[in-house]
C-alpha positions as CSV (number, residue, x, y, z in Angstrom):
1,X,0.0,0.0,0.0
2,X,1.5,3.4,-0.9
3,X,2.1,6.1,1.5
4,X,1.0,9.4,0.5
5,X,3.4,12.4,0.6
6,X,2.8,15.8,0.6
7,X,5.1,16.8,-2.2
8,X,2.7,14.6,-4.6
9,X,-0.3,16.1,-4.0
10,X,-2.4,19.2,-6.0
11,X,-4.8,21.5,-5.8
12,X,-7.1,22.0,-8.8
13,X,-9.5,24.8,-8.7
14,X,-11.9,26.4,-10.6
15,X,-15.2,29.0,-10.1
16,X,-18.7,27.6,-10.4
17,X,-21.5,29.0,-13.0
18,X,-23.9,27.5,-10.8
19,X,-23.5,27.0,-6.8
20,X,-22.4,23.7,-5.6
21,X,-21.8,22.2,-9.0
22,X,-18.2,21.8,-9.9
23,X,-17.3,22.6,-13.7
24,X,-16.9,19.6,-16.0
25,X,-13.7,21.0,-16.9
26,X,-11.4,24.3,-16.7
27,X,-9.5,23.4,-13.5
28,X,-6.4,25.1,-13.0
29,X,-3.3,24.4,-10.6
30,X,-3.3,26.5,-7.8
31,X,0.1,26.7,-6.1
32,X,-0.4,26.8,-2.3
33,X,2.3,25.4,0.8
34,X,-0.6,23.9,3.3
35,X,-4.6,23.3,3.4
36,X,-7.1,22.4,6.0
37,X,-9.6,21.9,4.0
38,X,-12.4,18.9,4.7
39,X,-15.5,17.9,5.7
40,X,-16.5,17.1,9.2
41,X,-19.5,15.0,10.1
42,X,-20.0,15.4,13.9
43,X,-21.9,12.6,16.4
44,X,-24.5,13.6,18.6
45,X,-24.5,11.8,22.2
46,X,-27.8,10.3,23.2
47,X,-29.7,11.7,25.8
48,X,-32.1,8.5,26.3
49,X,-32.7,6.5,29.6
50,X,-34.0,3.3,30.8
51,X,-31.3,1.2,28.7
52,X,-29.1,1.5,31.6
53,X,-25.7,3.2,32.4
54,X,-24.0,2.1,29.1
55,X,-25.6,4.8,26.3
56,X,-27.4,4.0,22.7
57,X,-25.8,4.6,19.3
58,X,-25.0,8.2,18.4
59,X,-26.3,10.1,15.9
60,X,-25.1,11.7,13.3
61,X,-24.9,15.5,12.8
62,X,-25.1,17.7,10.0
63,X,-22.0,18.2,7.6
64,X,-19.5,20.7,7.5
65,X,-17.4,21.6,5.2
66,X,-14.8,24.2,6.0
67,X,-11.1,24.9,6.2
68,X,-7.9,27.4,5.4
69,X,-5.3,27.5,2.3
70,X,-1.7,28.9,2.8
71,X,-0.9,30.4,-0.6
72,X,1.8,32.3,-1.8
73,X,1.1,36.0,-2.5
74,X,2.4,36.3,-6.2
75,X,1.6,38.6,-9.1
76,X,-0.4,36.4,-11.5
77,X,-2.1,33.1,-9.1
78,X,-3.4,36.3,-6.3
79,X,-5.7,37.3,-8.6
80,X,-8.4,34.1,-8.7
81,X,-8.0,34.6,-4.8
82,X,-8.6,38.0,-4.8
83,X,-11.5,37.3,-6.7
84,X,-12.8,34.8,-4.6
85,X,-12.7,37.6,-1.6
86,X,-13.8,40.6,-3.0
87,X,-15.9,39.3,-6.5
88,X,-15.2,40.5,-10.2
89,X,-12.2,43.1,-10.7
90,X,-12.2,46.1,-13.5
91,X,-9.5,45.4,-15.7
92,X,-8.0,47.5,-17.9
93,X,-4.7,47.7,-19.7
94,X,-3.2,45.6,-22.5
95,X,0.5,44.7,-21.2
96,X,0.7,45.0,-18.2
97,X,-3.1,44.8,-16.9
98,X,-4.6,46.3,-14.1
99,X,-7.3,44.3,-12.4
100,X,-9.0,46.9,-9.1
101,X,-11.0,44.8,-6.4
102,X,-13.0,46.5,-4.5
103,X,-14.6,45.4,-1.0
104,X,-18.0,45.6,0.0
105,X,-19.9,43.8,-3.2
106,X,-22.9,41.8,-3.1
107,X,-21.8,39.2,-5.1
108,X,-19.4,37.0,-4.4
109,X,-18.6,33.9,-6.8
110,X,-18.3,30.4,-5.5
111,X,-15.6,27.9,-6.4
112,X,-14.8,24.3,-6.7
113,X,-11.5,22.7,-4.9
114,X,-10.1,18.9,-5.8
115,X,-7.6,18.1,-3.6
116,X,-5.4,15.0,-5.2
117,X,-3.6,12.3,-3.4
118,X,-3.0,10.1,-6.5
119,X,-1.1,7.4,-4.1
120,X,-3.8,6.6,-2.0
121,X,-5.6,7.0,-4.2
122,X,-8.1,10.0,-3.5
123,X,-9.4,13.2,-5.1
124,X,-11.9,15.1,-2.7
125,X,-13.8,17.2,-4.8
126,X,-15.4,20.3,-2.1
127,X,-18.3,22.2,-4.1
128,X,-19.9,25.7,-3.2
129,X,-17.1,26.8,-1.9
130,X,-16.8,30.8,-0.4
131,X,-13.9,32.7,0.5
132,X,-14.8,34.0,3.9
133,X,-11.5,36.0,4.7
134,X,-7.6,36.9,4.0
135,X,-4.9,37.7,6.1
136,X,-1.7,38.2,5.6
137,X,1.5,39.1,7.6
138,X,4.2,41.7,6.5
139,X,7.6,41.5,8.4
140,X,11.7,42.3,7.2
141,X,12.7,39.0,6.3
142,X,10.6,35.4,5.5
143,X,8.3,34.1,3.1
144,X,5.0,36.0,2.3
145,X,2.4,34.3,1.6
146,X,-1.7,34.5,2.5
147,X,-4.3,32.5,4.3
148,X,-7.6,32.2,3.0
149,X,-10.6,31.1,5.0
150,X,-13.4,28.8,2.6
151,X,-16.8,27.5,3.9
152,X,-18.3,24.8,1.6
153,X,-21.3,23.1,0.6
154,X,-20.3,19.5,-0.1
155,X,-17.2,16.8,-0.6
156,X,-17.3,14.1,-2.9
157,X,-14.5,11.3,-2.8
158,X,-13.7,9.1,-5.9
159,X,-10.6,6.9,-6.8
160,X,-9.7,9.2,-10.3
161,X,-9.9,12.6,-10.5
162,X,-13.1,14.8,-11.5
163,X,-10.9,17.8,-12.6
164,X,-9.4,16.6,-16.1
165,X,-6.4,17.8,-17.1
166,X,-5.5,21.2,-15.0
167,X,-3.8,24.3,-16.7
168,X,-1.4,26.3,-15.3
169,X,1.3,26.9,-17.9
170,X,0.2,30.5,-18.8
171,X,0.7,31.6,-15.5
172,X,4.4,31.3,-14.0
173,X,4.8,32.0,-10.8
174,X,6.1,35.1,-9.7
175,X,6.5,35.3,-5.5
176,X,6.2,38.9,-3.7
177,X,8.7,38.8,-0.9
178,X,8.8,40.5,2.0
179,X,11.7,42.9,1.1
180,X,9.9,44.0,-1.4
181,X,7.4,45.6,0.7
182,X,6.5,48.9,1.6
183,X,4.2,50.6,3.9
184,X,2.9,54.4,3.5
185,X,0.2,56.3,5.2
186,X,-1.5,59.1,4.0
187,X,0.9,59.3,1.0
188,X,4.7,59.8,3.2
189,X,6.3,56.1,3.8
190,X,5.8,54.6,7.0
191,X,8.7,54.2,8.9
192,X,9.8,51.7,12.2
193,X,7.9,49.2,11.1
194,X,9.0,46.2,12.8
195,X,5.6,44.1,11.2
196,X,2.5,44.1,10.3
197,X,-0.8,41.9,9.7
198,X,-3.9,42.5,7.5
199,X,-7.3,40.5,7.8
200,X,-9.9,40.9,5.7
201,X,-13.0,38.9,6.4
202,X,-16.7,38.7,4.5
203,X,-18.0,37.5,7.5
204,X,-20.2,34.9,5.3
205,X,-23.9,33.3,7.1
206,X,-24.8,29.9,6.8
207,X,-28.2,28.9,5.5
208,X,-28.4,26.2,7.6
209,X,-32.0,24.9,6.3
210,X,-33.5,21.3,6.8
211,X,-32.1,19.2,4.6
212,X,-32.0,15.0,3.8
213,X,-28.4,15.1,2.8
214,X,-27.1,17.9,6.2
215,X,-25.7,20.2,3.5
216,X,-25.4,23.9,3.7
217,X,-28.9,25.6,1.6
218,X,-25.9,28.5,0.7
219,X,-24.1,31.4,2.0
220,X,-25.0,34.9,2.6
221,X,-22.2,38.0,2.7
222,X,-22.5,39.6,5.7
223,X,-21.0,42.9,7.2
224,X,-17.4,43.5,5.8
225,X,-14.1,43.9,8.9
226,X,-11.4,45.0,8.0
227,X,-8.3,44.7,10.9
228,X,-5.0,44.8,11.3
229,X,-2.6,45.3,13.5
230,X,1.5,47.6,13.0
231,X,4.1,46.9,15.6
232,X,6.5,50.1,15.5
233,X,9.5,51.1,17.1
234,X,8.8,53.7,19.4
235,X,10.2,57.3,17.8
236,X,7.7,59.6,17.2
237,X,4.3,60.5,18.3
238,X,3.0,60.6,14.3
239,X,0.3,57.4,15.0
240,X,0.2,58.1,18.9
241,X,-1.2,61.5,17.8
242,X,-3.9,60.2,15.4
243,X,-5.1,57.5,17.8
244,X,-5.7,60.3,20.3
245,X,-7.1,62.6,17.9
246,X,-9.3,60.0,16.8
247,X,-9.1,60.6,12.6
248,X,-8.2,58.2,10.2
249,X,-5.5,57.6,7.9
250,X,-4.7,55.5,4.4
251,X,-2.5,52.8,5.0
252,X,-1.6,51.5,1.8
253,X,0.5,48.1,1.7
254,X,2.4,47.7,-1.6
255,X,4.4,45.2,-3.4
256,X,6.4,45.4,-6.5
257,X,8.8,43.2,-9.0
258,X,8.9,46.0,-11.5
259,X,6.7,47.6,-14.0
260,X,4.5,44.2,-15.2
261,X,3.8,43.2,-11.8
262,X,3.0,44.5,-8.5
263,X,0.3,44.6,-5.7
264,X,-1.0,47.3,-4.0
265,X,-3.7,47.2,-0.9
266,X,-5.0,50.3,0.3
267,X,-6.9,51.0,3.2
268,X,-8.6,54.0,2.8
269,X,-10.0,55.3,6.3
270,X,-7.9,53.6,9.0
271,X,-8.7,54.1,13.0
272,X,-6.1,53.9,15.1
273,X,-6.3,53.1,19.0
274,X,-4.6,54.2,21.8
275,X,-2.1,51.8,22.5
276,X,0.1,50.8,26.0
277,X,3.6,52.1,25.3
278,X,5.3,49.3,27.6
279,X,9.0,49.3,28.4
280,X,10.2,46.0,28.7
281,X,13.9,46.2,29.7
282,X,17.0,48.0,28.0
283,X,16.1,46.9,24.2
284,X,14.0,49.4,22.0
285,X,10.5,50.1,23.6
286,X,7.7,49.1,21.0
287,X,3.8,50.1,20.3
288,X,1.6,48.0,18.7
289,X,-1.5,49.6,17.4
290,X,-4.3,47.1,16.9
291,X,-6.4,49.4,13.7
292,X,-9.7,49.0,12.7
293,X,-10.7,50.1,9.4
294,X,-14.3,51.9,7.9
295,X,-16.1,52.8,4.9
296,X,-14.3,56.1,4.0
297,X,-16.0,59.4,2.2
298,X,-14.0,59.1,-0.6
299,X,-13.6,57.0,-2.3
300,X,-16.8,55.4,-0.7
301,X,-15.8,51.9,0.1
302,X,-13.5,50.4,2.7
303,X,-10.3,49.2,0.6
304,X,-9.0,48.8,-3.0
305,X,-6.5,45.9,-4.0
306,X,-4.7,46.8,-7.3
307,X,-2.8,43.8,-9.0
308,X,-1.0,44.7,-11.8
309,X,0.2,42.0,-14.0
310,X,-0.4,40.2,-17.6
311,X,-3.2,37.9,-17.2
312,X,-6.3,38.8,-19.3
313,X,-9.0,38.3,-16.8
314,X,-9.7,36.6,-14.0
């Protein structure tokens, strides 16, 4: 019986026309570096008596589908993700293209995953999938790569794959990294930065109606949150005095491998706290301001991601 590593094993992934029926065909690998994602079928203790002290059979609960994928942030993959979070970008551009998301939309598309163990063998097809958040941490040195949060409808388990043949060669893989970074806010560069961390979440609600199979009727957007948090060394009062004040700034997170391919994630109306200014021994003394972001005036959303690159469309 073979063994199943993790170096032999793919993701193929593709959006839905209709929810909770995976495409015939048109699956594409998706790079990624770890997944969660599965479906749970809980058991239900029985409460009955009069059978003695040793209890009946449990029962079975409904099914849930759920889990994370760790994928790298990179200028050409990002964009089915960002998709996926925020719904259909405006592109524009010939070479490079510019593809704008923009948060708070009512529609969001749903997506079908196959995760492939070919030496077991098993290909878990998960249908009606969501993307109910991204996060993301920024820091000098390491790799940078994303989290994303799905909620599903269904898994299905066969010996071959569902997925056909998967593309991928049009899109090589080109990896942001962490020195590539910058952070600005309100248009001057951000400076002291030790790290930072960026969640974005749709906050998605389960249509959990009675069902004969325990599946999940859909899922609903909910209210947008947008949070984050910046840990800076402490050497001027420029974000003490905001969080005081009470006003909001842009933060805008940016990436860039030159002119073809970059990302840039601006938060448009920021709010700081006031933060604890602890001093923790002879080392530099540190502030961590945990943000909270809001709908600005203008432009009137929450955030824009920008992902400049030369796929067509997403």
């Amino acid at each position: 019986m073979a063994r199943q590593p993790g170096a032999r094993t793919q993701v193929a992934f593709a959006f839905e026309s209709v929810y909770g029926t995976p495409p015939a065909s048109g699956y594409r690998r998706m790079p990624f570096a770890t997944t969660t994602l599965g479906s749970e079928q809980g058991l239900l203790s029985p409460e009955l008596l009069g059978y003695g002290r040793d209890p009946q059979a449990p029962i079975r609960d409904a099914v849930n589908v759920d889990g994370d994928v760790v994928i790298p942030m990179d200028a050409e993959n990002l964009g089915f993700w960002l998709k996926a979070i925020f719904g259909q970008p405006t592109t524009t551009g010939t070479t490079p293209r510019t593809h704008t998301f923009q948060s708070g939309g009512f529609t969001l598309p749903s997506m079908a995953i196959e995760t492939q163990m070919p030496d077991v063998p098993r290909f878990a097809m998960y249908s009606g999938l969501v993307a109910d958040r991204i996060q993301w941490q920024s820091q000098r040195s390491g790799l940078l790569t994303a989290t994303v949060g799905l909620i599903g409808r269904g898994e299905t388990v066969a010996a071959t794959t569902a997925a056909g043949v998967l593309t991928d060669a049009t899109l090589p893989l080109q990896r942001f990294g962490n020195f590539q970074g910058s952070i600005t806010r309100n248009g001057a560069a951000l400076g002291n930065i030790v790290s930072a961390q960026v969640s974005y979440a749709n906050n998605l609600d389960r249509i959990e109606t009675i069902r004969n199979d325990g599946l999940l009727e859909g899922l609903d957007p909910s209210m947008t949150a947008l949070t984050g948090s910046i840990e800076a060394r402490f050497a001027d009062l420029t974000l003490v005095n905001q969080a005081i004040a009470g006003d909001p700034c842009e933060l805008v997170f940016a990436w860039s491998l030159g002119a073809n391919a970059s990302l840039t994630f601006t938060v448009h109306a920021a709010y700081l706290p006031r933060p604890r200014i602890p001093i923790n021994g002879p080392q530099g003394v540190q502030a961590t301001f945990e943000w909270q972001a809001a709908r600005a005036t203008s432009p009137a959303r929450m955030c824009t991601a920008v992902l400049v690159n030369t796929t067509a469309s997403y």
